[in-house]
NUTORTI-864989 format. One record per residue: residue in three letters; x, y, z of N, C-alpha, C, O in turn. Coordinates in pm, whole numbers, plus 50000, padded with zeros to 5 digits. Example, Ala and Ser with C-alpha at 12.3 -4.5 7.8 and 13.67 -1.06 7.14 Angstrom:
2
ALA513194943150780512304955050780513204967050780514244966850846
SER512854977550708513674989450714512905000350787513415011450804
This chain:
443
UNK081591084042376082131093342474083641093642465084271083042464
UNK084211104542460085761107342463086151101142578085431100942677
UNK087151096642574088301090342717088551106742829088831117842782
UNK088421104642937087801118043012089651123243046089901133143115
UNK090931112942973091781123142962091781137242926092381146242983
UNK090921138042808091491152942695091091162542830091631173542830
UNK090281159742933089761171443036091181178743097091031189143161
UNK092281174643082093161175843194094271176343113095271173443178
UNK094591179642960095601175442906096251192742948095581201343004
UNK097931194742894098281206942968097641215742854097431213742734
UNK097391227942950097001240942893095701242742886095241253642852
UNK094721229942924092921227042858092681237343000092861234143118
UNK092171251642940091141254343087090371249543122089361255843089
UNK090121240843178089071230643180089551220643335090621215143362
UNK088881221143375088321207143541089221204343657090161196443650
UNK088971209243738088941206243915089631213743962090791215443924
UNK089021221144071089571228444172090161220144302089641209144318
UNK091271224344404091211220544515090061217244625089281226544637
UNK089851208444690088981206744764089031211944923090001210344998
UNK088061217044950088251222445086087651207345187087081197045151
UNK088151212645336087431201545380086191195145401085221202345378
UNK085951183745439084661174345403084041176045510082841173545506
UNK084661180945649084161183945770082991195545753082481199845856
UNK082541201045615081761212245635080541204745696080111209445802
UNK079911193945648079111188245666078811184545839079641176345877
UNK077931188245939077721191246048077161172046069076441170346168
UNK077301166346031076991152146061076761142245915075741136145884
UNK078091142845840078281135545729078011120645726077671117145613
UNK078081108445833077971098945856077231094946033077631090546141
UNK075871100245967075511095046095075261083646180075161072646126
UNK075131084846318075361068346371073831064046345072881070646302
UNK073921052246382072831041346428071861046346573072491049146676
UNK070821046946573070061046946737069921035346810070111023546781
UNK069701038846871069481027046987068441014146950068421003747016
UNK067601017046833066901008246720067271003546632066690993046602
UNK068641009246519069211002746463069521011846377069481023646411
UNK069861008346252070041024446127069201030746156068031028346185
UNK069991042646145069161060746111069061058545949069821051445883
UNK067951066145899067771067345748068141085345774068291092845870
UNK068161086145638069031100045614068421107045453068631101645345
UNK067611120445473067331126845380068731128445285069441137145334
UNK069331122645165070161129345112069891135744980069241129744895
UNK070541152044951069841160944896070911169444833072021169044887
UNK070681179744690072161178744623071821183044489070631183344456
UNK072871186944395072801187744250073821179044206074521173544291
UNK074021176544069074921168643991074921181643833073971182543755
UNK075801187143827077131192643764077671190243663078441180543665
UNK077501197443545078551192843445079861205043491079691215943545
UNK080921199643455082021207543428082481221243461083271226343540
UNK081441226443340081321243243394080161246043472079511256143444
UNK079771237743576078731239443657077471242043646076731248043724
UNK077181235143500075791237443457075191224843486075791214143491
UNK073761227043508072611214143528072291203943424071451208243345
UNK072691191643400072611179543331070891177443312070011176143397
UNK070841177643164069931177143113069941159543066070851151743036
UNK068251158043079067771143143037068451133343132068431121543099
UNK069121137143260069591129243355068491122543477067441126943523
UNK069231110543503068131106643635068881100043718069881095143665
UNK068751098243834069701093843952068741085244040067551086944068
UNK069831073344083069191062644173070561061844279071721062844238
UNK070151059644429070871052744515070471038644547069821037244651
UNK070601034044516069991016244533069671013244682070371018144770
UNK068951007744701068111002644842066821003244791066301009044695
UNK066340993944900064620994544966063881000244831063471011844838
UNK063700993544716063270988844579063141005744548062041009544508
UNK064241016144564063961023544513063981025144341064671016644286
UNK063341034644256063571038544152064171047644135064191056144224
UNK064961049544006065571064043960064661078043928063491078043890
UNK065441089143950064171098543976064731105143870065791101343820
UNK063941117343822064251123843735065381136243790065141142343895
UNK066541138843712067251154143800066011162543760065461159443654
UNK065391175043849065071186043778065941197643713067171197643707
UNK065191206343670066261218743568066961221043616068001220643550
UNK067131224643745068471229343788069641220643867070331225343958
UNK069741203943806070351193443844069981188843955070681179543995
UNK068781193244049068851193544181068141175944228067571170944131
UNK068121170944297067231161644316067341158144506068341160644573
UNK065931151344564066431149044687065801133044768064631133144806
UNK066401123644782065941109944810065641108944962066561113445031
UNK064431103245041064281096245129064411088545182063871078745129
UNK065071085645303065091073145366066151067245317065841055945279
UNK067421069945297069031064745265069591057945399069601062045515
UNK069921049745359071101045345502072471047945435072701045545317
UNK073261052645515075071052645471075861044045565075451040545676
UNK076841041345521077301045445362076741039045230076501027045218
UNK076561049045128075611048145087076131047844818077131052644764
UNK075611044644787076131044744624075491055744554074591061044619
UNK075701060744437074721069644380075361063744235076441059744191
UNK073761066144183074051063744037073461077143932072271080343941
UNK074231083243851073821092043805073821084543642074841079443594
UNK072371085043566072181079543475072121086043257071081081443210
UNK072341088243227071861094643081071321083442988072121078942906
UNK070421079842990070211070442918070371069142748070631059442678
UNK070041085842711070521087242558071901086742524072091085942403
UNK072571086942571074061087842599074261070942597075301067542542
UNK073671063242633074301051442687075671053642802076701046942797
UNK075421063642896076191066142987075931069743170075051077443210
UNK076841062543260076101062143410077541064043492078611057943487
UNK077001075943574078171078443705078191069843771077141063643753
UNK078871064643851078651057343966079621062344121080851062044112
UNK079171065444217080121074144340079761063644470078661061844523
UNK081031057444501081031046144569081361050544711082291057944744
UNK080421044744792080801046944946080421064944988081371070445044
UNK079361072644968079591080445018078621079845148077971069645167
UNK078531091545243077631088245383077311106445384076101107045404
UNK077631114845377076991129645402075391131745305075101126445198
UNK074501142045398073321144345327073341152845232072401152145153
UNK074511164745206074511174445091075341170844997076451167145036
UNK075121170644880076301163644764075971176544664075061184844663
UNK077121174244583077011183044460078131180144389079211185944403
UNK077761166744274078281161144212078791167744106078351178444062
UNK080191158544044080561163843928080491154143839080921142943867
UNK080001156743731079781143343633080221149743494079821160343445
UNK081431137743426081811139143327080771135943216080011126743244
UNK080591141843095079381142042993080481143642904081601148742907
UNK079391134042781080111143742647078851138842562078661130142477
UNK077921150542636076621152942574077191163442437078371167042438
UNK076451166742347076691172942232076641192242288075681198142338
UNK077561196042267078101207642258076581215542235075771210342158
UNK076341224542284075501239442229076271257742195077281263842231
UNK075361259742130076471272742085076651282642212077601290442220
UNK075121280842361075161286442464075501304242413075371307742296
UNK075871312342507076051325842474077021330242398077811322642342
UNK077031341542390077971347942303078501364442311077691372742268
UNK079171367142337079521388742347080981388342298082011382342330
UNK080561398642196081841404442183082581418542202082141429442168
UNK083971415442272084661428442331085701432342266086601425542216
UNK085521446542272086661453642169087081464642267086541468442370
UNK088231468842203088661485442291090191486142277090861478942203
UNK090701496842366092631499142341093141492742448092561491142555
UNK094111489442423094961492042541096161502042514096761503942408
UNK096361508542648097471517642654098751514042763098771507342866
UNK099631520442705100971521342802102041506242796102061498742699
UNK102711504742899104121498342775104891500342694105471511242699
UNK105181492242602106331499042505105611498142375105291487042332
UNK105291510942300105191509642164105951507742028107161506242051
UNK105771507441946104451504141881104451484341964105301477342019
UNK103101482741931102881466641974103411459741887102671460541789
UNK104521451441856104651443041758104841431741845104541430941964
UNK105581419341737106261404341773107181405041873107331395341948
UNK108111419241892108741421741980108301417642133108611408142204
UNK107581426942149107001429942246105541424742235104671433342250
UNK105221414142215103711411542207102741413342333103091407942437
UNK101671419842332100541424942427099641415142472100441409442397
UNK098801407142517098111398742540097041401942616097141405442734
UNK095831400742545094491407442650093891394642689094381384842634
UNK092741392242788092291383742837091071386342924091001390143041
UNK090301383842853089221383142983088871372143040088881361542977
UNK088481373243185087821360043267087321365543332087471376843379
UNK086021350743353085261356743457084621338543499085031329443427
UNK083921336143584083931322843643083071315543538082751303843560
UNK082701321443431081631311643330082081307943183081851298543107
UNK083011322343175083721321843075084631331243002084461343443002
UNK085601325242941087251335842936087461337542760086781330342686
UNK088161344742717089001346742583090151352142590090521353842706
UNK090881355742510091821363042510092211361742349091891352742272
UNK093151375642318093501378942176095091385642226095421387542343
UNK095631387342148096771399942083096451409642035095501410241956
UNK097201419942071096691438042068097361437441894098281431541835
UNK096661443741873097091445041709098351457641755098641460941870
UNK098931462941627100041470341636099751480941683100561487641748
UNK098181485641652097531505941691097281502941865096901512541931
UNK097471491241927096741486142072095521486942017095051498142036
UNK094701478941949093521476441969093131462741978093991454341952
UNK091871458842013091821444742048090271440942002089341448641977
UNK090281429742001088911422841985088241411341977088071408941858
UNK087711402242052087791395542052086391387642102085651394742170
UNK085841371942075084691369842095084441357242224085041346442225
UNK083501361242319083921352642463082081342442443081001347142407
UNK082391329742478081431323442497081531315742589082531310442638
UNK079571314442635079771309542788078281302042782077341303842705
UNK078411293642882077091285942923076261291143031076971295843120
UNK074491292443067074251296143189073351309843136072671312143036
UNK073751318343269072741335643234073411340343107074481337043055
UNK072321350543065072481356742945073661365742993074071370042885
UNK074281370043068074751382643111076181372843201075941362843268
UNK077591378443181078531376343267079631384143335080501382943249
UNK080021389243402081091395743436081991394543517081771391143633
UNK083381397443463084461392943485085661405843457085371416843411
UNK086991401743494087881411243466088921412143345089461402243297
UNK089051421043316089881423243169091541424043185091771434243250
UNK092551418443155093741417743167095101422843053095371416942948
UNK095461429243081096581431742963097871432643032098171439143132
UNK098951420842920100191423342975101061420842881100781410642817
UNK102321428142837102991428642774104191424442768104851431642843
UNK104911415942713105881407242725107081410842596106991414142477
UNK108331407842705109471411442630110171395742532109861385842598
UNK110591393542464110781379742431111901382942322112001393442259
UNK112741371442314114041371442169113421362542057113921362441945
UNK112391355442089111701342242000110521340742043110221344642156
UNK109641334941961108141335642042108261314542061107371306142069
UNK109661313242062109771295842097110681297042203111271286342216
UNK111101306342293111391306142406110831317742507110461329342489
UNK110921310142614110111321142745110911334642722112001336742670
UNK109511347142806109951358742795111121363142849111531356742945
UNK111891374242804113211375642869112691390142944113651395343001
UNK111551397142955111151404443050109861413743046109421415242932
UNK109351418543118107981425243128107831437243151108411443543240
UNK106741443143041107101457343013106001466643068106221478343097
UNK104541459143082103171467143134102111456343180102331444843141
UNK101021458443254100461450943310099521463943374099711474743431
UNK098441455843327096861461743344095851454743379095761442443384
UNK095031462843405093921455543500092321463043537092031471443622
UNK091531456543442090201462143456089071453743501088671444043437
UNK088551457743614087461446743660086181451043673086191462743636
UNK084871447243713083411445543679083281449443518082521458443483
UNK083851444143449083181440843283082011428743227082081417043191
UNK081161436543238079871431043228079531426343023079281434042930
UNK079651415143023079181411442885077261404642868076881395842946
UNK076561408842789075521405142748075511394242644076491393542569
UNK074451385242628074861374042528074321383842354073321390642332
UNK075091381542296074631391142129074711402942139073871410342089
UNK075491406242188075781423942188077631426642200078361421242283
UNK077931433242128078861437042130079681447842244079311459642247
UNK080651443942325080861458642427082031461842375082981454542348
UNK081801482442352082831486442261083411495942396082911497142507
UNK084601501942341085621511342446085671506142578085631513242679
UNK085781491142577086581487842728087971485942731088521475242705
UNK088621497542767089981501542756090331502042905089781504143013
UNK091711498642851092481492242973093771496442962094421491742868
UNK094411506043054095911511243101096551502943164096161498943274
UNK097821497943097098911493643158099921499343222100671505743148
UNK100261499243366101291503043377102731495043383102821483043360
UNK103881503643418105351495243412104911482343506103811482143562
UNK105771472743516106101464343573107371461843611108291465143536
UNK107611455543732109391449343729109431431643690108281427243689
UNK110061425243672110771414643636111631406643758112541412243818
UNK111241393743785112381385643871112061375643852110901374243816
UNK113031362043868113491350343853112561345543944112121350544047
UNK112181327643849110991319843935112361305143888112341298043787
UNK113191304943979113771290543961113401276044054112361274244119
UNK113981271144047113801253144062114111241944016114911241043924
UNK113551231744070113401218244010112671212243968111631215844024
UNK112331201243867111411194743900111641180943891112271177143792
UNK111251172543974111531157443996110221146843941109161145844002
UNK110481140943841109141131043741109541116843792110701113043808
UNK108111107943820108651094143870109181086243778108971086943657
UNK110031076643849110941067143765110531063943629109491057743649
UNK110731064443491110301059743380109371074543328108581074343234
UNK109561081943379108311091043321109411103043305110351104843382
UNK109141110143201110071119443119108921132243105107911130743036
UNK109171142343164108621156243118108451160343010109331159742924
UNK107341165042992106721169642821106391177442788106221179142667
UNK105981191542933105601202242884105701208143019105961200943116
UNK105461223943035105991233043121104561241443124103971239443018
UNK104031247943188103741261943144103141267743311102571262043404
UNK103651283143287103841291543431102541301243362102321302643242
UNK101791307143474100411315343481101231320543583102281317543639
UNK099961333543590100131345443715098351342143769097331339343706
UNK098551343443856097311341843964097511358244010098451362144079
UNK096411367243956095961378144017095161378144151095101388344218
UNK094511365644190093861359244289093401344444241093221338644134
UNK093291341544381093101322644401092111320544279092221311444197
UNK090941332144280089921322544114090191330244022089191334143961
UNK091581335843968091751337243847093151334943830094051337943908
UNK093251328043698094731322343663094331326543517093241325843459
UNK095881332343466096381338743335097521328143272098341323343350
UNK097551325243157098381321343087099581329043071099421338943001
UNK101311326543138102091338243082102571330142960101891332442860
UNK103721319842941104161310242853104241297442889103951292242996
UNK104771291242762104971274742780106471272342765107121277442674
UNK106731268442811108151263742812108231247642746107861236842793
UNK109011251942590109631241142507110881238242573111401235042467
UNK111871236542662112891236542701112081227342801111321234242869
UNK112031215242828111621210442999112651200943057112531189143092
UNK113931211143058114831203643162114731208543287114161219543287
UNK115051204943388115421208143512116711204843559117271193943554
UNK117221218243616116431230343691116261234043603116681232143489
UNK115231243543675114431258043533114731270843633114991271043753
UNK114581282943526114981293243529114561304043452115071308543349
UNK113111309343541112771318343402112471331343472112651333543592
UNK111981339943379111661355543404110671355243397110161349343303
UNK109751362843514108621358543560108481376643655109351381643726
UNK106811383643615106471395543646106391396243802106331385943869
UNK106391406343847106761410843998105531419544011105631431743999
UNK104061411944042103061420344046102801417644158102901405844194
UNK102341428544257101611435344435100641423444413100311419944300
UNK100241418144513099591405744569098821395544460097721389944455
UNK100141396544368099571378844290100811373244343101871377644388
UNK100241361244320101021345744297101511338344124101231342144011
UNK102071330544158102551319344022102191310444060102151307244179
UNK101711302743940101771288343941102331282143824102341289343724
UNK102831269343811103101260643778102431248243708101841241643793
UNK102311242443574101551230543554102631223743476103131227243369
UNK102941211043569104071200043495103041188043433102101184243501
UNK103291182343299103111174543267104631161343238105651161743170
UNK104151153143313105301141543261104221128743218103091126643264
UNK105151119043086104961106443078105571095943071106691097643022
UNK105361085643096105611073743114105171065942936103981062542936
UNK105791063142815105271055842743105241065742627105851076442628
UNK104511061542531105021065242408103631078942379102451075642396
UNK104041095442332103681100642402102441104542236101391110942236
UNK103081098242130102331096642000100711085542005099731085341930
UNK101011078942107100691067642126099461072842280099381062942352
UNK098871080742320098601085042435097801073142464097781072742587
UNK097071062242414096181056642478097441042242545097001032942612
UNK098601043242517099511034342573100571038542681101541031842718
UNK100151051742726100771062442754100471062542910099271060642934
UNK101521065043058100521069943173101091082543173102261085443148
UNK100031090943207100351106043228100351112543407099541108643492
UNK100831117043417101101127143576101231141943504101871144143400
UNK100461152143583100211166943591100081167043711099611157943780
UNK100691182943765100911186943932101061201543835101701205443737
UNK099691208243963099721219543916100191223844075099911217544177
UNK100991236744067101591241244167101601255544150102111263344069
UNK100471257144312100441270344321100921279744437101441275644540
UNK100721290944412101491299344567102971301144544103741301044640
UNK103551303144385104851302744380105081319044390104151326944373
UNK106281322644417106021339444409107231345144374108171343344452
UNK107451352144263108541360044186109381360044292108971359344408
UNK110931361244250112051357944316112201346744376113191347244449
UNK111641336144380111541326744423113191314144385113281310644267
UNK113901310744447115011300844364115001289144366115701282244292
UNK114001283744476114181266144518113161263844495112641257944590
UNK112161266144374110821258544405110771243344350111201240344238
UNK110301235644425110491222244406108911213644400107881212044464
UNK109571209844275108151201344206108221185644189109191180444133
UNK107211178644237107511165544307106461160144218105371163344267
UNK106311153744112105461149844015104601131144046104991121543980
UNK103821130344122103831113544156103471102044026102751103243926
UNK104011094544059103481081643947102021077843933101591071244028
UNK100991081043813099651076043840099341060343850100111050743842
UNK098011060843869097671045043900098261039343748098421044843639
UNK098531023543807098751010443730097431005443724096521006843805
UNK097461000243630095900988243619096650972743679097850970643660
UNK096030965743730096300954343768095910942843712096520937343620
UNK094510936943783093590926343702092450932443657091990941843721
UNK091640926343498092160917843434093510920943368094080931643387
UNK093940912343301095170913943208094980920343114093830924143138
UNK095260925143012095150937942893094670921542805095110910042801
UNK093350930342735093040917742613091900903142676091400893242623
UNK091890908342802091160896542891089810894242771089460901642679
UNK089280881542815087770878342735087150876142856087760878342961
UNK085700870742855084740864542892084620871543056084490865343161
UNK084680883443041084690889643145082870892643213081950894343132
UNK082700892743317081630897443388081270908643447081700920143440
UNK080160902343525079910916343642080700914143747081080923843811
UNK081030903143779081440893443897083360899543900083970903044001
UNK083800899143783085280902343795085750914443817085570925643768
UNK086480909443911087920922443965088490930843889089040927943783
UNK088390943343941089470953543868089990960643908089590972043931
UNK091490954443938092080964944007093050972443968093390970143852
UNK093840983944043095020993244036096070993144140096320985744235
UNK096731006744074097881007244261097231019144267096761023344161
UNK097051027044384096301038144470097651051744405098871052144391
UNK096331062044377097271078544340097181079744506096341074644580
UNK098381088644540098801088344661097431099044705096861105544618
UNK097021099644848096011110444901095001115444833094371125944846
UNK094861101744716093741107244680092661097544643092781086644700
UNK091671098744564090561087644493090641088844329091261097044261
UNK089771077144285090331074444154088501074144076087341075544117
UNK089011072243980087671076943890088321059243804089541058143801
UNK087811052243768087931045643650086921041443537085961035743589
UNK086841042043442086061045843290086441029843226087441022643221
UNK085191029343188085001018243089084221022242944083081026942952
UNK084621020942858084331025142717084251019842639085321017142585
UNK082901013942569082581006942498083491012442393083361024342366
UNK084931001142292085051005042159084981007942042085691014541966
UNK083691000242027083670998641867081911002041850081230993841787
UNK081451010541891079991009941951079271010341737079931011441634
UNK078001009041756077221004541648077291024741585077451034741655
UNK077111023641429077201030741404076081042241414074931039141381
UNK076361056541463074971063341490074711061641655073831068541707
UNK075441052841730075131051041868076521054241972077661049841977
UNK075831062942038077101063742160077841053242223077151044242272
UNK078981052542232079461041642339078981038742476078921047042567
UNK078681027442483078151023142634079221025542725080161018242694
UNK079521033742842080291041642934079731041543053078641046443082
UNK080861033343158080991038143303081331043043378081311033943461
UNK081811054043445083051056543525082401053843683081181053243702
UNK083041053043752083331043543871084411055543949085621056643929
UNK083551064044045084761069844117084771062644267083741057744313
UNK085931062444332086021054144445087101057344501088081058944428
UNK087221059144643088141057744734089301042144713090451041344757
UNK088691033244646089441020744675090031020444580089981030744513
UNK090821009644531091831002344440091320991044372092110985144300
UNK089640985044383089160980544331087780979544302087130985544388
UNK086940973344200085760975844140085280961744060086010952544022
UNK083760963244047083250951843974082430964243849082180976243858
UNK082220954543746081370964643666080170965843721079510955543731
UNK079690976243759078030982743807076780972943755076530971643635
UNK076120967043846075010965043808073970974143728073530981343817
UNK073310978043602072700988843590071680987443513071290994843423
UNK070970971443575069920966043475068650972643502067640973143433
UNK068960978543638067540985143696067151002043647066251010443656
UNK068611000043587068011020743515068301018343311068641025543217
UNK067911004543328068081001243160069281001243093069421003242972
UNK070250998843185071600997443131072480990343112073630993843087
UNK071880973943124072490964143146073840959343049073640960942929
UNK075140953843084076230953843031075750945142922075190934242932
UNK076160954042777076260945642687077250928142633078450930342645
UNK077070917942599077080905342574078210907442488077760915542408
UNK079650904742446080680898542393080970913442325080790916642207
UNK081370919742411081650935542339083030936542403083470931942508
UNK083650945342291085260947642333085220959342421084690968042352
UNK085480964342538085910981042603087200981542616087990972142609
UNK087370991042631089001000142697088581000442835087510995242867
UNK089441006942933089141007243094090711015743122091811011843083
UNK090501025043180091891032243195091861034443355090991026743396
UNK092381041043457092221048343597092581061643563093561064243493
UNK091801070243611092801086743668092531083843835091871076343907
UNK093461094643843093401094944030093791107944048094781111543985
UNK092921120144157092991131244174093291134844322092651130844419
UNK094051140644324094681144744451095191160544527096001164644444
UNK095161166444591094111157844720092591156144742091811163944687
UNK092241148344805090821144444759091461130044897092061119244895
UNK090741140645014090711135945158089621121745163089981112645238
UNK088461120045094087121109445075086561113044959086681122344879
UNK085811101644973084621100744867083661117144885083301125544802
UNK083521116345016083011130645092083131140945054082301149945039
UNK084771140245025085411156244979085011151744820084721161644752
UNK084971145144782084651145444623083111155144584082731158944473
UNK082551156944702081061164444685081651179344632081211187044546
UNK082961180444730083311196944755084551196544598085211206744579
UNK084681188644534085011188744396084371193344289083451186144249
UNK084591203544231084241209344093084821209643978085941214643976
UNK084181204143837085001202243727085131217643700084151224743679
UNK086431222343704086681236643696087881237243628088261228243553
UNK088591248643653089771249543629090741241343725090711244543844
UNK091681230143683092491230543813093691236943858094281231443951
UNK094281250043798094921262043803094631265443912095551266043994
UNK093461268543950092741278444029092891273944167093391263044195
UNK092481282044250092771274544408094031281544473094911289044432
UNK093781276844569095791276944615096551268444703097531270044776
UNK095181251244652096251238344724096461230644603095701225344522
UNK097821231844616098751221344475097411208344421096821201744506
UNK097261207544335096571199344252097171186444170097771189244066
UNK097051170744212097521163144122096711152044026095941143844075
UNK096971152843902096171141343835097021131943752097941134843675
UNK096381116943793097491108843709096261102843634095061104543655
UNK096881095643542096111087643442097461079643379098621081743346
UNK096021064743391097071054743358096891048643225095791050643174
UNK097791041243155097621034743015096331025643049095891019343145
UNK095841029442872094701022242891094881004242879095990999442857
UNK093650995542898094260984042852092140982542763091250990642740
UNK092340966442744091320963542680090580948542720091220938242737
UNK089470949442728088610937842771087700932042705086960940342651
UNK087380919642682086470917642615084580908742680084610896842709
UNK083670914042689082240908142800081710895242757081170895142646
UNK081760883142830081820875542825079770874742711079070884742691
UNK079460861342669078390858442609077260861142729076070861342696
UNK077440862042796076160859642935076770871443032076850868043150
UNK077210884343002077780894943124077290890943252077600897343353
């Protein structure tokens, strides 16, 4: 299994939205009666990423000699008789891989679970057509940029020089998706520095794609646009040096556009940025701490920041320090189930931490834990009861991320591996250098 960094590196469309509150839940932690614990139907799906149903998965909450049940097709599963607060274990056994979600107490969940089950080719459509208006002819000058999105799945190309376009979108889920089509045209002196201004901007929505079929003449008019300044700051914690920039236009809270990246990441910044009727900007800072060739020695901080809005001069970006690892020491041996592992806390939020078998047998997945939790510390998971028991004198890695905001374990239900662009409450993820452990002869 990949280290569940690459999910979050800058520019990856890829995982977590803002979380709304945990209060949806009409009695998330219920009390005790006048007899003693209440038991509690808890009931739910578990999620990959792009919100599809985890195949060959099975899930246990431990108590009262339960067994692990199978997910059905559509991730769904529902257990009897829970007391909270309460554990869940989400299992893959071909994988040699198990969620673990510590401390939760509400009856509706709808987990997100990192996989790195083997890729499928899933659907496929391809879209072609013109775009018009802007400045012609389309060249390097003025480069055009089309884009489609839609909540399952996006592409985007460059308008050739005649404005024509084409391009191929794949997605997981129904045969059929639809989403909106985008064109915008950008003024630039270098295609290695941000645009110096904006010339058209278009906008076509209910575009319906089929999986294996081609959709031809979906053409899309641009009109003028105006141009204004998105300035600021941005402030990276002590030891951690900025590494990358890049500003989107939010046409609305669930769709975010790529405009550029900014190779320049000093602060203040100062760029030219489109003046479009009820969108927003956002912002995604990456800073690190450590050597940046070197990522597995590396801690990383990203703060995506949204709700920024053309003309804007003071926007101020506050980047926090991610978790530290604490105990064991980097290189530890003879480690157990029994030993401590701790961090320092991502501010307002909860932490996920991953254990990764290194050097796994050839032909076999790495044995993998992640461990999400409200706390600052952890033992390795018992997981002899879903056939997963910690392997005997094996080397792992063990890193922390920490996602923020992320109010409980609770609000982690109302978490989706999505885009984290999207939304419109500022988004933070840290990830810390990895270290390395070694499992004692008797785990």
């Amino acid at each position: 299994m990949k280290n569940a960094t690459w999910m979050w590196s800058l520019g990856a469309a890829l995982l977590l939205t803002a979380c709304p509150d945990p209060g949806t839940d009409p009695n998330p932690n219920p009390n005790p009666g006048p007899g003693g614990d209440v038991t509690i139907t808890v009931s739910g799906k578990v999620l990959t990423g792009d919100g599809q149903p985890i195949e060959g998965a099975s899930i246990l909450i431990p108590g009262n000699d339960r067994q692990a049940v199978a997910l059905d097709s559509t991730g769904s599963f529902s257990i009897e008789g829970v007391t909270a607060p309460y554990d869940v274990i989400v299992v893959q056994r071909a994988l040699r891989s198990a969620t673990v979600y510590k401390g939760l107490s509400r009856r509706d969940l709808t987990l997100p679970l990192i996989t790195d089950a083997e890729e499928t080719d899933g659907s496929k459509a391809t879209l072609e057509g013109t775009v018009t208006g802007g400045s012609t002819p389309y060249n390097d000058d003025v480069p055009t940029n089309v884009e489609f999105v839609s909540a399952n799945g996006s592409a985007g190309t460059q308008v050739d020089p005649a404005g024509t376009y084409s391009t191929e979108v794949s997605w997981n889920g129904s045969s059929s998706i639809t989403g909106s089509l985008f064109a915008i045209q950008l003024e630039s002196s270098s295609p290695f520095l941000p645009p110096t201004g904006y010339l058209g901007y278009g906008r076509r929505d209910n575009v319906t794609l089929t999986a294996g079929t081609t959709s031809s003449a979906i053409d899309v008019a641009m009109n003028s646009v105006t141009s204004a300044r998105l300035a600021g700051t941005i402030t990276a914690p002590n030891g951690y040096e900025v590494a990358g920039i890049g500003v989107g236009l939010m046409p609305d809270q669930n769709t975010h556009l790529d405009l550029f990246r900014a190779f320049d990441t000093s602060s203040p910044f100062d760029y030219v940025v489109p003046e479009i009727a009820q969108s927003t900007l956002s912002m995604e800072v990456m800073a690190i701490s450590g050597d940046l060739s070197a990522p597995e020695n590396a801690a990383i901080s990203i703060l995506y920041k949204k709700g920024l809005t053309a003309g804007t001069s003071n926007a101020a970006l506050v980047l926090q320090e991610a978790s530290r690892p604490g105990q064991p020491a980097d290189g530890a041996t003879a480690v157990t189930r029994t030993t401590e592992f701790s961090w320092t806390a991502f501010t307002g939020g909860i932490h996920m931490v991953q254990f990764e078998e290194k050097e796994p047998a050839a032909g076999t997945s790495p044995y993998t834990v992640s461990v999400f939790t409200s706390g600052t510390q952890t033992t390795l998971p018992d997981l002899s009861t879903v056939d997963m028991g910690l392997p005997a004198s094996t080397r792992f890695t063990w890193r922390v991320q920490g996602f923020a905001p992320v109010a409980s374990m609770n609000a982690l239900s109302d978490l989706s591996l999505s885009n984290p662009a999207l939304g419109t409450t500022d988004f933070a993820l840290g990830t810390s250098e990895e270290r390395t452990f070694t499992t004692s002869a008797a785990p």
